[in-house]
N, C-alpha and C positions, 0 to 999 in steps of 0.2 A: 504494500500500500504506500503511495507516495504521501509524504511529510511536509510539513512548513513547520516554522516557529511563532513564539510568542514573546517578546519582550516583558517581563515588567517590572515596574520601579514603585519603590515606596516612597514618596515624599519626607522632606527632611520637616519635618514640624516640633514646636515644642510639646503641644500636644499631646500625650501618647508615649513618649520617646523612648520611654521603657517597655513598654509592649510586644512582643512581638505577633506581628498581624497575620493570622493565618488566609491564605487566598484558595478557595476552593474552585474545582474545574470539574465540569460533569456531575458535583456533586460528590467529589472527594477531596480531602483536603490533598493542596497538590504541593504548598510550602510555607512556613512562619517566616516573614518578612521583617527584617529590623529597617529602623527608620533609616532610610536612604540606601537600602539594598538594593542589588538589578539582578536578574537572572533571565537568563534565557534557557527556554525549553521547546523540544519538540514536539509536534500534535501532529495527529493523523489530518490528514483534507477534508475538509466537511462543516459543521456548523457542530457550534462546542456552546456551553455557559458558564461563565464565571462570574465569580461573588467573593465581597469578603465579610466575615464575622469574628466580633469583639464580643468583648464584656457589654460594649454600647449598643448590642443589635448585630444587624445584617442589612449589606446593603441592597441595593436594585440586582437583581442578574441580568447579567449584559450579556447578550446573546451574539459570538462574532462567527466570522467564516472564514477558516482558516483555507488558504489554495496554496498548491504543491509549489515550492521554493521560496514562499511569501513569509515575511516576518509581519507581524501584526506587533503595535504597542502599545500597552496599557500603564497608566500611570493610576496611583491613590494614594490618600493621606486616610482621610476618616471618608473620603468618597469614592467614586472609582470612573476613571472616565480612559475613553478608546482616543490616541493619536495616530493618525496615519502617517507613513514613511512613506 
């Protein structure tokens, strides 16, 4: 099955700054994010959702689509929002 990636970044906030923010994908948690962490990861091609949840809640799930050699990027602090490359 061909692959793409997904960028994401945790905003550097004061905010929180101790926390480490879990980010779930499909409904699994996929990694605990410290404030201003970046990772990249690979996903199959296709239409994925992610979310992240605190002590504070859970946010919107944002529903992306990922295509074979595309990097998709996601930034959040306490919100969660899609920038395109």
């Amino acid at each position: 099955m061909e692959t793409g990636k997904i960028t994401i970044k945790r905003d550097i906030q004061f905010k929180g700054k101790w926390w480490k923010i879990p980010v779930y994908l499909d409904g699994e948690k996929l990694y605990k994010f410290k404030t201003g962490e970046e990772r990249t990861f690979d996903l199959t091609e296709g239409e994925h959702q992610i979310y992240i949840k605190s002590g504070m809640g859970k946010s919107n799930v944002m529903n992306i689509i990922v295509n074979k050699n595309e990097t998709k990027q996601i930034d959040f602090g306490f919100t969660i929002r899609y920038k395109s490359r």
